[in-house]
C-alpha positions as a printed NumPy array, in Angstrom:
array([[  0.   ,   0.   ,   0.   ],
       [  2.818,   2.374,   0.804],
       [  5.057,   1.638,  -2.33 ],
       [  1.273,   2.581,  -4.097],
       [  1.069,   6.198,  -2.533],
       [  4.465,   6.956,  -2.848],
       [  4.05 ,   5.853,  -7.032],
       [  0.934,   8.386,  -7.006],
       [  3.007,  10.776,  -5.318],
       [  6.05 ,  10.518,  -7.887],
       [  3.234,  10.497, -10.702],
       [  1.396,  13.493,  -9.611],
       [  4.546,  15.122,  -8.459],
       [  5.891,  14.992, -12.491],
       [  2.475,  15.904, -13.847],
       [  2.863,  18.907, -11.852],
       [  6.19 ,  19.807, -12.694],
       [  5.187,  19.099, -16.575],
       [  2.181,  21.655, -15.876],
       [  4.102,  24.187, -14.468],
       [  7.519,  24.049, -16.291],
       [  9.114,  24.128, -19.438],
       [ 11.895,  21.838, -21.467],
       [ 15.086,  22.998, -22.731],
       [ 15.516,  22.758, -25.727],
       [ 12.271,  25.496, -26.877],
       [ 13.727,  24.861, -30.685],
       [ 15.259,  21.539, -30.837],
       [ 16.71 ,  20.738, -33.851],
       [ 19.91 ,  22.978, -35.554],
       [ 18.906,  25.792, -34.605],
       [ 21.98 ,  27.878, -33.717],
       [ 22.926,  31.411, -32.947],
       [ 19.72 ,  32.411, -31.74 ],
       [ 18.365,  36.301, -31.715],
       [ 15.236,  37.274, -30.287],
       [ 12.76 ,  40.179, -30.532],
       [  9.33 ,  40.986, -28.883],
       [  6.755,  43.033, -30.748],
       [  4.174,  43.953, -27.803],
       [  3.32 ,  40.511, -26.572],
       [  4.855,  38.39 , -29.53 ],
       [  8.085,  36.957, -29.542],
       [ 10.433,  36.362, -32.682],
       [ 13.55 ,  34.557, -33.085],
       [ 16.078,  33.673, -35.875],
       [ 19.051,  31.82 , -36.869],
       [ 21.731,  31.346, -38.352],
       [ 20.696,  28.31 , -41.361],
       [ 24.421,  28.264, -43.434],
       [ 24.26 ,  26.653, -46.464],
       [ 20.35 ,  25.822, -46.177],
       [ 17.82 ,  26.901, -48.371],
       [ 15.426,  28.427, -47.587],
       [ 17.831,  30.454, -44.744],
       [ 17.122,  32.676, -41.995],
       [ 14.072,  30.668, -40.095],
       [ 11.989,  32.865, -38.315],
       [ 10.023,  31.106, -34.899],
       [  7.13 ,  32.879, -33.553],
       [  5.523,  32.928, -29.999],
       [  3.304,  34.558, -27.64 ],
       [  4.846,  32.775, -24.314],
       [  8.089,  31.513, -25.055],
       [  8.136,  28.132, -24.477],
       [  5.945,  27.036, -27.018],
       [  7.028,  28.299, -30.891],
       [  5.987,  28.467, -34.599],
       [  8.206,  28.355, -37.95 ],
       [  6.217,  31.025, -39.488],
       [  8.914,  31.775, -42.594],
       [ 12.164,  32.719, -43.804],
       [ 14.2  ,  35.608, -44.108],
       [ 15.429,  34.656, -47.599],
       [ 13.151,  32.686, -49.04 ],
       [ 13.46 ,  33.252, -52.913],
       [ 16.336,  32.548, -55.051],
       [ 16.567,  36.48 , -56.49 ],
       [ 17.732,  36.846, -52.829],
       [ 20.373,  33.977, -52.799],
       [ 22.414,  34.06 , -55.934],
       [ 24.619,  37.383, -56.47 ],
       [ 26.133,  38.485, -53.561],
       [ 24.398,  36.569, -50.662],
       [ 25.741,  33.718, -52.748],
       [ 24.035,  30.348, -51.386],
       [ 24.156,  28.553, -54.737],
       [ 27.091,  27.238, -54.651],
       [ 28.072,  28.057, -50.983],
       [ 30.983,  25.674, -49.601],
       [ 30.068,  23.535, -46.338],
       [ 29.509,  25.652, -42.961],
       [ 29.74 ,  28.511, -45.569],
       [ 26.474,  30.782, -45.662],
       [ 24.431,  32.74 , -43.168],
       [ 26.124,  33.105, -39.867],
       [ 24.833,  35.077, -36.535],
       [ 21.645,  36.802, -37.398],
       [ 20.424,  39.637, -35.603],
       [ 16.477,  40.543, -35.455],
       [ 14.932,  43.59 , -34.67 ],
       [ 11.669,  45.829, -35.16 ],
       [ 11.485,  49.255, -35.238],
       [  8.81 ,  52.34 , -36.244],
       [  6.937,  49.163, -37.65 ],
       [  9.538,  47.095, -39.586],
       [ 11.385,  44.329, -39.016],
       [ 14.562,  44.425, -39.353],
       [ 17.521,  41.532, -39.944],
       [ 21.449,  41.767, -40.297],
       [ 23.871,  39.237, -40.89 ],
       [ 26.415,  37.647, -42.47 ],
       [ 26.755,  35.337, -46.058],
       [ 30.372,  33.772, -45.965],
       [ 31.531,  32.625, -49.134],
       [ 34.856,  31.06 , -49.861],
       [ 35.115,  31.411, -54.222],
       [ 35.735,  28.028, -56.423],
       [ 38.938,  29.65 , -58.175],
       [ 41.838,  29.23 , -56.26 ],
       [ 43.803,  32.601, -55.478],
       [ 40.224,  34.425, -54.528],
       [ 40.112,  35.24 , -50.509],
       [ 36.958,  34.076, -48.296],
       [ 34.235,  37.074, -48.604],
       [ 32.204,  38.232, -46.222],
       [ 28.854,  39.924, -46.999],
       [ 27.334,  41.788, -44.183],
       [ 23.689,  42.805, -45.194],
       [ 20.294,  43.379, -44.155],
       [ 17.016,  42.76 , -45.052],
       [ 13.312,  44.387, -44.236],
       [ 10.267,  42.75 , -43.948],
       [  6.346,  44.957, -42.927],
       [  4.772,  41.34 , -41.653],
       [  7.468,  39.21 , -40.225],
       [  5.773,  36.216, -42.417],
       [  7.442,  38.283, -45.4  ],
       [  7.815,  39.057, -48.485],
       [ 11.293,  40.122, -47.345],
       [ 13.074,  42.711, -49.373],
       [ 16.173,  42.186, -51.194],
       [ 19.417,  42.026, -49.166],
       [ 20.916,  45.43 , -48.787],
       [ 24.792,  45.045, -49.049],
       [ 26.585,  47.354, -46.39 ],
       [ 30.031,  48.165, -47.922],
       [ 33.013,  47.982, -46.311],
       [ 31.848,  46.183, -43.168],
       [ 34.675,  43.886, -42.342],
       [ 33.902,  40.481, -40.358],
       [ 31.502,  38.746, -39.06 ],
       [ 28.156,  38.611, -37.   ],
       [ 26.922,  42.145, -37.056],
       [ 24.142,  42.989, -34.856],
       [ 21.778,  46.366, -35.988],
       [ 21.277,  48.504, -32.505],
       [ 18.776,  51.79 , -32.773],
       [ 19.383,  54.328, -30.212],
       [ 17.028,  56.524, -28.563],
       [ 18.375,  59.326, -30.066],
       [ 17.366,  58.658, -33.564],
       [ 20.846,  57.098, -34.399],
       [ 21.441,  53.55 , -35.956],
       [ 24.288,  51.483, -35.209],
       [ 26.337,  48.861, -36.27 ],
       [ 28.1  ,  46.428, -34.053],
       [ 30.195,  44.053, -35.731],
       [ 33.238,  41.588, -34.887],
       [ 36.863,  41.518, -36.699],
       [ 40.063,  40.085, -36.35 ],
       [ 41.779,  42.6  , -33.932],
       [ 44.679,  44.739, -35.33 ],
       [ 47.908,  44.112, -33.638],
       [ 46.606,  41.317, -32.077],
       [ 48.146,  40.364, -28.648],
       [ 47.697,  36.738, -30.091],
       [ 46.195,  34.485, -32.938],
       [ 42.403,  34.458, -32.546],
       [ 41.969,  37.732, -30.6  ],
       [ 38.947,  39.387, -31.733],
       [ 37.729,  43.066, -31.717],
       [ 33.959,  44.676, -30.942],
       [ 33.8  ,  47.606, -33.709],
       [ 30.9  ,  50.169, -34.095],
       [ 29.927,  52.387, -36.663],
       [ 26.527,  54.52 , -37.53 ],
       [ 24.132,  53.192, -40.309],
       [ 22.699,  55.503, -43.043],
       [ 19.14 ,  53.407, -43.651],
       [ 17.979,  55.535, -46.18 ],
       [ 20.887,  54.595, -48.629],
       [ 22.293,  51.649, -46.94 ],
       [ 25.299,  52.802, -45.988],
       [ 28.028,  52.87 , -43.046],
       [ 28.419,  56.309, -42.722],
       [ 31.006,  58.398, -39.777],
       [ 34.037,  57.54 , -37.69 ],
       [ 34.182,  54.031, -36.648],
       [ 35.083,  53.288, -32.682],
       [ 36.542,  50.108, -31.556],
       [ 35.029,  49.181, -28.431],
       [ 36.212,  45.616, -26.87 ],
       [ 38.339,  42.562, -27.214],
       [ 36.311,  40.262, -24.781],
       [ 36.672,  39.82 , -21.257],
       [ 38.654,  36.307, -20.547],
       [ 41.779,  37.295, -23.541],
       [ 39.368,  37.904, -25.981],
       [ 39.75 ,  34.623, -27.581],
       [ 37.557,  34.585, -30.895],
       [ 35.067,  37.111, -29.351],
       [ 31.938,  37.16 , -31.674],
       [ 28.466,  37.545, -31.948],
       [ 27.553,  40.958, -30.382],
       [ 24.872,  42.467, -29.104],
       [ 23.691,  45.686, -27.819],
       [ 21.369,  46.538, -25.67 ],
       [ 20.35 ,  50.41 , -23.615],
       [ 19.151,  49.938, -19.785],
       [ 18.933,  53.075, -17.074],
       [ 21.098,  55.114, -19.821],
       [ 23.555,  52.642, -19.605],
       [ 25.055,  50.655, -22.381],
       [ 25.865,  46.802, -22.402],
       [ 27.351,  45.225, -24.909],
       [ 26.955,  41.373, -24.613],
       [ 29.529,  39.108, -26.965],
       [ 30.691,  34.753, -27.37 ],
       [ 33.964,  34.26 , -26.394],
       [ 36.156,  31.537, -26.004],
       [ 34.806,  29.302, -29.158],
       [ 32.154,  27.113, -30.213],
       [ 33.055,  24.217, -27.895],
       [ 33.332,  23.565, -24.509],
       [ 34.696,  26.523, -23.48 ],
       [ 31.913,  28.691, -25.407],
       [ 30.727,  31.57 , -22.734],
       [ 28.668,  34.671, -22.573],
       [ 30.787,  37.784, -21.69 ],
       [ 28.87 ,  41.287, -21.103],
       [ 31.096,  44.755, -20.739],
       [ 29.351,  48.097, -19.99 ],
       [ 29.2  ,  51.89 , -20.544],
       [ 27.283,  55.318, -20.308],
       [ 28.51 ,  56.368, -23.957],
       [ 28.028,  53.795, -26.759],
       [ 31.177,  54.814, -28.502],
       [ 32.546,  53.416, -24.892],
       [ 34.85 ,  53.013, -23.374],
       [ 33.232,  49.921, -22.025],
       [ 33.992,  47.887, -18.481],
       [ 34.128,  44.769, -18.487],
       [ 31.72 ,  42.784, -15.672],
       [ 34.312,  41.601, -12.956],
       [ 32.306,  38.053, -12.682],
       [ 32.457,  37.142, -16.379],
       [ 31.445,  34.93 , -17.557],
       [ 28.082,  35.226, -16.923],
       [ 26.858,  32.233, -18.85 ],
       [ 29.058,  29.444, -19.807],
       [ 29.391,  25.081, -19.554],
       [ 33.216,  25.399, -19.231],
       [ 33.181,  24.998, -15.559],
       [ 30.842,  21.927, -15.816],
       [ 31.959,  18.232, -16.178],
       [ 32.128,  17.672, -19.876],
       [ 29.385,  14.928, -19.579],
       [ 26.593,  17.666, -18.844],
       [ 23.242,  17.09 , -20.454],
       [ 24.112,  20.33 , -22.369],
       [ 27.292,  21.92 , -23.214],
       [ 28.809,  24.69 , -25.347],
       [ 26.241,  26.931, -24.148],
       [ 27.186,  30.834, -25.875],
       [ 25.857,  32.996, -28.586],
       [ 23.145,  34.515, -26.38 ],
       [ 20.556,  37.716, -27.045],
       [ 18.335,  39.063, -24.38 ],
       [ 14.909,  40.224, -24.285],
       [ 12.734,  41.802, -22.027],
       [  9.081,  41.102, -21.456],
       [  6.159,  44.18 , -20.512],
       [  5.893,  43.27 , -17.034],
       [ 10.008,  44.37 , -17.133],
       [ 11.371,  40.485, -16.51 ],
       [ 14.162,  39.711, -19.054],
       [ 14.948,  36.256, -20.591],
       [ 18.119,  34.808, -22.717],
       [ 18.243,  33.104, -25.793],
       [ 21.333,  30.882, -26.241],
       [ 22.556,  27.678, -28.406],
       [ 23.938,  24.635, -27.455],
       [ 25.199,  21.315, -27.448],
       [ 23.357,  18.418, -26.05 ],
       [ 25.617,  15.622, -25.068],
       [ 23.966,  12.515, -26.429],
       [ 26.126,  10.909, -28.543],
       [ 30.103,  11.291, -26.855],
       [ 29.061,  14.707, -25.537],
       [ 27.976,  15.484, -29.166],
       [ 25.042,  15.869, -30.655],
       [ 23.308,  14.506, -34.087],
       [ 21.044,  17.922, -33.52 ],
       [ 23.781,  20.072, -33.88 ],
       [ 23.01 ,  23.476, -31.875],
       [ 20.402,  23.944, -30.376],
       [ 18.181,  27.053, -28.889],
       [ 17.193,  27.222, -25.094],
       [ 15.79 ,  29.975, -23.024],
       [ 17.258,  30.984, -19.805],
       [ 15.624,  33.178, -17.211],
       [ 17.536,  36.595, -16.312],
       [ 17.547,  38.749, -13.406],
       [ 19.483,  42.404, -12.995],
       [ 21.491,  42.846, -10.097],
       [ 22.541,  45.884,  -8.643],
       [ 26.151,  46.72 ,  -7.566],
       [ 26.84 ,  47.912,  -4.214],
       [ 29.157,  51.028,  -5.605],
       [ 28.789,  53.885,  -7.285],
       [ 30.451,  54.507, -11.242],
       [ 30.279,  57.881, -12.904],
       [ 28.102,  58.606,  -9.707],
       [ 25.147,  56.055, -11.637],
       [ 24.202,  52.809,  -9.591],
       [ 24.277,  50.045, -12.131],
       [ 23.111,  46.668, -12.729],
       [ 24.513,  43.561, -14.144],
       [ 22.62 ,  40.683, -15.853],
       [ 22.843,  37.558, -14.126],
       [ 21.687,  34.379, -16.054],
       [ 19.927,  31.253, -14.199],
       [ 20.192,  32.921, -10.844],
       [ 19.644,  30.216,  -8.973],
       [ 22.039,  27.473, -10.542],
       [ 24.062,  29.823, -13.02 ],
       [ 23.342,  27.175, -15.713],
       [ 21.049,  26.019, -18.46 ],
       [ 18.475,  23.678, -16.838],
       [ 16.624,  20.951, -18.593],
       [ 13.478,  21.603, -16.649],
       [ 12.587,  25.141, -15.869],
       [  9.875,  27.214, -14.345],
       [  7.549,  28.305, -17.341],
       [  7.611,  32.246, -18.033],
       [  4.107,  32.499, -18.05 ],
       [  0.983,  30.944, -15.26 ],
       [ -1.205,  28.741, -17.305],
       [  0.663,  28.73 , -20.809],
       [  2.034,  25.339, -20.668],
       [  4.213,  24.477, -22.497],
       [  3.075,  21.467, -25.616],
       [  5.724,  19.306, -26.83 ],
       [  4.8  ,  17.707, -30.369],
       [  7.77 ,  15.828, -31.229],
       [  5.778,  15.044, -34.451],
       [  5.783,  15.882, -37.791],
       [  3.592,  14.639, -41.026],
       [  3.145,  15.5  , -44.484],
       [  0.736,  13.988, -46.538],
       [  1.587,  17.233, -49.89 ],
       [ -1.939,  17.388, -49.816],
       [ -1.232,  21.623, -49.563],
       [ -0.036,  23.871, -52.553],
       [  2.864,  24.889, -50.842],
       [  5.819,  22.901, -49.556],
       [  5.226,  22.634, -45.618],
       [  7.796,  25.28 , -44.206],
       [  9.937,  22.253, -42.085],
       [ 11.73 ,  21.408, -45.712],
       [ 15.33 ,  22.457, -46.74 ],
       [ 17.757,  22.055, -49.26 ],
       [ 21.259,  22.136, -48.894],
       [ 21.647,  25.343, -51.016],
       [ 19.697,  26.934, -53.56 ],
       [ 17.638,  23.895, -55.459],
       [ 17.534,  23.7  , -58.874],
       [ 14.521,  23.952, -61.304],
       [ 12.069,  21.332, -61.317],
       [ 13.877,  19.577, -58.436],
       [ 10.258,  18.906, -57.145],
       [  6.388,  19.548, -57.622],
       [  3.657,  19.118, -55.252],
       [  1.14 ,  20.053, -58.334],
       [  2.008,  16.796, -60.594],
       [  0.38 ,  13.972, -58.819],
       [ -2.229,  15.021, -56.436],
       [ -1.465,  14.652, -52.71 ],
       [  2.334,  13.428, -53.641],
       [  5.878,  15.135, -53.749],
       [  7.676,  14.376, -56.76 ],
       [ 11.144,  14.404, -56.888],
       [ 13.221,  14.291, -59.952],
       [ 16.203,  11.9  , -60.641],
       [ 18.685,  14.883, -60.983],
       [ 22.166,  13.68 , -62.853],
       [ 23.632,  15.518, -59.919],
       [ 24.519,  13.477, -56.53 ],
       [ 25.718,  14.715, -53.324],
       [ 28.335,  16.313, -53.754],
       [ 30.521,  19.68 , -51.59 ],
       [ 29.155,  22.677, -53.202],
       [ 26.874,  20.874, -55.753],
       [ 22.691,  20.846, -55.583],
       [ 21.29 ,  17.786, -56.28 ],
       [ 17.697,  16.366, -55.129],
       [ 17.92 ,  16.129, -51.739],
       [ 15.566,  17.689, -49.173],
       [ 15.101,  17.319, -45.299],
       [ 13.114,  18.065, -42.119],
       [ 15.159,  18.61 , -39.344],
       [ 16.042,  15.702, -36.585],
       [ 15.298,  17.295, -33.472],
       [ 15.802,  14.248, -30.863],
       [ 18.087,  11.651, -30.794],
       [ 15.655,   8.918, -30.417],
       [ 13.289,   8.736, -33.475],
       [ 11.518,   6.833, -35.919],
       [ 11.399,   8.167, -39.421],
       [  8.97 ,   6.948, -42.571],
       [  8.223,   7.298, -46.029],
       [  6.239,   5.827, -48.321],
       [  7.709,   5.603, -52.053],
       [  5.868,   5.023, -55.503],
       [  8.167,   4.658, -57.963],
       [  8.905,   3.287, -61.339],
       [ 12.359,   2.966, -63.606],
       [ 13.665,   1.877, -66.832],
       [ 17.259,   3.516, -66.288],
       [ 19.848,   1.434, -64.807],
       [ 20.974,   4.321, -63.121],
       [ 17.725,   5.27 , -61.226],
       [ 17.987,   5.498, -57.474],
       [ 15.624,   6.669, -54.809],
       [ 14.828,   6.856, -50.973],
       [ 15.52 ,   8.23 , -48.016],
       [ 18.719,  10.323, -46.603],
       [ 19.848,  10.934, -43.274],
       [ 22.421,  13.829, -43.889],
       [ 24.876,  16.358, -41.903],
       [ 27.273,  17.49 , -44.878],
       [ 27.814,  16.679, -48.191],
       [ 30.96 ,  14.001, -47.375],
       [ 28.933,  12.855, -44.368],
       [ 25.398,  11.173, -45.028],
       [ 23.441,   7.719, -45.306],
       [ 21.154,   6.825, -48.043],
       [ 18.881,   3.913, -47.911],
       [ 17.548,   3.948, -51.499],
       [ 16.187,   1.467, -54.126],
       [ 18.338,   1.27 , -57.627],
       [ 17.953,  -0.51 , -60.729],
       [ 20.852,  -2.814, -61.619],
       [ 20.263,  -5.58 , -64.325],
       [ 16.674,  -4.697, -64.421],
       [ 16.426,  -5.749, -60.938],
       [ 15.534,  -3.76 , -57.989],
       [ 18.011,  -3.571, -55.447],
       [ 17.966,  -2.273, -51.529],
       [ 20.903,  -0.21 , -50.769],
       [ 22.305,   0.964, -47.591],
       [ 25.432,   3.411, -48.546],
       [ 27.526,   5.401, -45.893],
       [ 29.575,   8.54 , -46.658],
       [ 32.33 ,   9.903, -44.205],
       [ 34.588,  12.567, -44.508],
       [ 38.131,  11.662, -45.771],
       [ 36.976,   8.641, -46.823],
       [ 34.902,   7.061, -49.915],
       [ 31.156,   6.361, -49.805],
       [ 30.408,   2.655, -49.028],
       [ 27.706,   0.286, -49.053],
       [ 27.028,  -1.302, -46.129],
       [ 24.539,  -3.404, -47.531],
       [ 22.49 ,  -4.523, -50.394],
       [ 19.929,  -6.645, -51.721],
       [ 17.569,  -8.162, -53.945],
       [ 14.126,  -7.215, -54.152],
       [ 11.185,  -8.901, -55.701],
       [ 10.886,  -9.535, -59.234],
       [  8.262,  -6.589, -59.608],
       [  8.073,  -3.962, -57.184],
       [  5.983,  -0.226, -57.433],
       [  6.084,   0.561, -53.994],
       [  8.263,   0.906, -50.938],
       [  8.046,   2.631, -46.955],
       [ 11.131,   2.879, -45.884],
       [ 11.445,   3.457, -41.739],
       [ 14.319,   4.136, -39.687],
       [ 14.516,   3.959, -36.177],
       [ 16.808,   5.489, -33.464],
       [ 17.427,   3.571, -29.844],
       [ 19.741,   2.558, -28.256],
       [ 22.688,   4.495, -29.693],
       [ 22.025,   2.761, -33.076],
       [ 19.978,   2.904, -36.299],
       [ 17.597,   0.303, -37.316],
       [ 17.071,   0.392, -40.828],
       [ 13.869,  -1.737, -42.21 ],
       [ 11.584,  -1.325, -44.84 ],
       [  7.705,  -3.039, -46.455],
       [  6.775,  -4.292, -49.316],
       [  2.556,  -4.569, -48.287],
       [  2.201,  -0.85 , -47.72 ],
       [  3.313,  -1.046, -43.658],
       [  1.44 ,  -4.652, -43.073],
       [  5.132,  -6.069, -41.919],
       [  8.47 ,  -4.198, -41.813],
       [ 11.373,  -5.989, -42.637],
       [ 14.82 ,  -5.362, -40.914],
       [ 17.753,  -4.428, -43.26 ],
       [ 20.163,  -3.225, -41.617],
       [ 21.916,  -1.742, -38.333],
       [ 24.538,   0.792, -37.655],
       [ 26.034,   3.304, -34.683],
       [ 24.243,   6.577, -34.56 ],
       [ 27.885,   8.404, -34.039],
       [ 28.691,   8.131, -38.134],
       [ 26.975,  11.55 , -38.783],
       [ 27.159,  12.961, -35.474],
       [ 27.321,  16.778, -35.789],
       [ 30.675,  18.122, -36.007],
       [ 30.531,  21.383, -37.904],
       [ 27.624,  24.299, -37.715],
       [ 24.711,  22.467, -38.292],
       [ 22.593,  19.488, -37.398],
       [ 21.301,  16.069, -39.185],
       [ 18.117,  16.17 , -41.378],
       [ 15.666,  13.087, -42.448],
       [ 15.302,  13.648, -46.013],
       [ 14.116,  12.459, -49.462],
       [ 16.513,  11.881, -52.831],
       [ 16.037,  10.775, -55.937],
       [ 19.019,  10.825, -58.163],
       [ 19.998,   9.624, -62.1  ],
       [ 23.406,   9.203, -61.246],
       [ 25.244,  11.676, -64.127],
       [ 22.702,  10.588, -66.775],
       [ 19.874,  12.743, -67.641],
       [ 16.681,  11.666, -67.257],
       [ 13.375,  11.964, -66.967],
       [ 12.399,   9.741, -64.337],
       [ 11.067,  10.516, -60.709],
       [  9.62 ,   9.041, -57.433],
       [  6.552,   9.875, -56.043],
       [  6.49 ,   9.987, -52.38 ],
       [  3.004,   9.855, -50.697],
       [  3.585,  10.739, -47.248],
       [  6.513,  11.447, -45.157],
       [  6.298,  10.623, -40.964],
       [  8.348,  11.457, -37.749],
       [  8.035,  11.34 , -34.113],
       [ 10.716,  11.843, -31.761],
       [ 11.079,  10.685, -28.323],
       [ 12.556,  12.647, -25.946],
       [ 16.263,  11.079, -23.79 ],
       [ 16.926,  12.361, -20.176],
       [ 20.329,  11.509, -19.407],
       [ 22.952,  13.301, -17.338],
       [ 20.116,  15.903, -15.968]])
């Protein structure tokens, strides 16, 4: 009877704490680099996307736990192909370190496109830009090219004064050592898109100013903070915050920096990495951080890449005077100065709803806004309009490939325990036809489990690609004689993959094949997506595979909490 109430206890107990708290992650998945805005009682955020298309995702929410894709900041290819180059973008190339704002009724988003040219002799560029946007949905405009902005991660920063600011990040001059990065600032001319007066150079970080990156500004009291990464994108990843009552500075840096960081937790932490932060504060005059990082899954990696999690912020005041102003600094978890898995939800009676799901049946006009493609996609990669209530995808010559497009697209994984379907019509005459599913990081780094033609048979393939090394097929085999139709599934437990498929339209599921989980585990900018490919294999053709529906559901790990 006693081990019975105590059972209801524990049960009611976690029902409780589900009701009244919120999960870290709030945008699992890779989504890095987060920067957040509020527009009266709605919440935006973006991030950085790389060498995705369509780039710049914008989340929306009205309580901060629970959030929306509701578009992209460049979302059509006029955008994407001259300057802001993401058609042939090299890996962990692309958009890097957005910053959102909204001002006098637009929105407003800077960043930077990093693009290393194909001809050898021609220096990595960096395009720092921003685009506009009435309705944060879009149509955004075209991106507007600031000249002569050097580095990285710029953050847009209007004063109350009428002025407009830029605050970017370069490789210091006379640096005291490699890596050591600068804080620069210089006003913005809107009306012609232009940097425009004496640029000041504000900061080199707080703990040596290792890589310091990723700035933001913010305007408190009369007081200036300007918050910056430091140390990296690994373990030793940290928030630093300086401070000053002129924004040209000089700025003071916070004597307890920094003030959020992993680096003094053991490197088997459910989350690590955690940096790249942006602040926002909420009507009632409570403030709350967005910041990526790394959960620990997989050896203290991650098959989700970076991640987005919201940490509460208080200001505390210090008990001296400066410049005769009392002043505050931000302090970030107060009560365990880290990021928590389970947290006290912002707002009473807004739970939060986890739907770990995700299912397309292409039964809209529109391609559902969860699908990428690495880079800009080609024409007639795909129609949702040529077989009702089914994607096609078109057997491109092209195959994955670094800094090729080819027919590949992909949701997101956003937990490291999933199971992922798709059901396949399909029908081929060309040896070199092959079709399925993808489970992809990078363009050297992917699985595809696929059916090809060889001998006028229809074979099951499993093939593996890993960097500095050849793709290779783990497995194949034989199919029937005459086969139309395939689902495919794959299945994360366990640390592994289980990869099955059926022949009777999901009546049984036959196992193919297993393999570790840590072959694409995420070790650039970016996380893993479940996709779709179709591919000719360097012939052209006109052959396709209709997919009918596409399913995932992801189950959520506690470890190391």
């Amino acid at each position: 009877m006693r081990k019975i109430i105590y059972l209801l206890i524990l049960l009611s107990t976690e029902l409780f704490a589900q009701e009244s708290s919120f999960f870290n992650p709030i945008l699992p998945g890779g989504y890095p680099d987060p920067s957040i805005c509020r527009v009266g009682n709605d919440y935006y955020i973006v991030n950085s996307s790389f060498e995705y298309f369509p780039g710049l995702p914008i989340h929306h929410s009205e309580d901060l736990v629970n959030w929306e894709l509701v578009g992209y900041g460049l979302h059509r290819e006029d955008q994407c192909n001259i300057e802001v180059n993401l058609v042939d973008v090299q890996s962990n190339g692309g958009i890097h370190a957005p910053t959102i704002r909204y001002h006098n009724g637009t929105f407003y988003i800077i960043t930077t496109n990093v693009y290393s040219p194909k001809e050898e002799g021609y220096s990595t560029k960096f395009v720092n830009f921003i685009i506009t946007a009435k309705n944060i949905e879009g149509p955004w405009s075209e991106p507007h090219i600031l000249e002569g902005a050097p580095g990285i991660d710029p953050d847009i920063f209007f004063d109350d004064d009428g002025k407009v600011w830029y605050v970017g990040t370069h490789s210091s001059e006379n640096p005291n050592f490699p890596g050591e990065g600068e804080i620069w600032l210089q006003e913005i001319d809107l009306e012609n898109w232009k940097l425009k007066g004496e640029r000041y150079y504000l900061w080199r970080g707080a703990c040596g100013g290792i890589w310091v990156e990723g700035p933001h500004m913010y305007k408190k009291d009369g007081i200036y903070y300007l918050m910056v990464a430091e140390g990296g994108t690994s373990f030793n990843h940290a928030v630093m915050i300086a401070l000053s009552d002129d924004v040209r500075g000089p700025y003071i840096s916070n004597a307890r920096n920094p003030i959020l960081s992993s680096r003094h937790l053991f490197y088997d932490h459910w989350v690590n990495s955690t940096s790249h932060a942006d602040m926002v504060e909420l009507p009632d005059g409570r403030w709350y951080m967005v910041a990526l990082g790394i959960r620990g899954d997989e050896e203290r990696r991650s098959n989700m890449g970076r991640e987005t999690h919201l940490i509460p912020v208080i200001w505390e005041r210090e008990p001296f005077e400066w410049k005769e102003v009392k002043y505050e600094w931000p302090v970030c978890a107060p009560i365990t100065g880290k990021v928590e898995r389970l947290n006290p939800l912002p707002f009473e009676n807004k739970a939060q709803i986890r739907n770990d799901a995700f299912v397309d049946n292409f039964n809209s006009e529109k391609l559902n806004l969860e699908w990428n493609f690495r880079r800009v996609p080609q024409k007639g990669t795909y129609s949702i309009t040529e077989r009702d209530g089914y994607l096609r995808l078109f057997a491109k010559p092209d195959v994955i490939k670094e800094r090729e497009r080819c027919s590949l697209m992909g949701i997101r994984q956003k937990e490291s325990d999933f199971e992922y379907c798709a059901r396949m019509i399909f029908e081929s005459n060309n040896e070199a036809f092959e079709s399925g599913v993808s489970l992809f990081q990078k363009d050297d780094n992917y699985f595809t489990f696929t059916v090809i033609q060889k001998n006028r048979k229809y074979l099951l393939q499993l093939k593996l690609a890993e960097p500095n090394k050849s793709p290779e097929i783990l497995k194949e085999k034989n199919l029937e004689e005459y086969v139309s139709e395939i689902i495919f599934k794959v299945v994360s437990k366990e640390h592994s993959y289980h990869f099955m498929y059926s022949l009777d339209n999901g009546e049984t599921f036959t196992s193919f094949a297993n393999t570790k989980v840590n072959h694409i585990l995420s070790k650039g900018y970016t996380g893993a997506y479940l996709g779709l490919y179709c591919t000719s294999n360097g012939q052209q053709s006109k052959e396709y595979a209709d997919f009918d529906w596409v399913q995932y559901k992801g189950f959520q790990r506690f470890t190391n909490e």
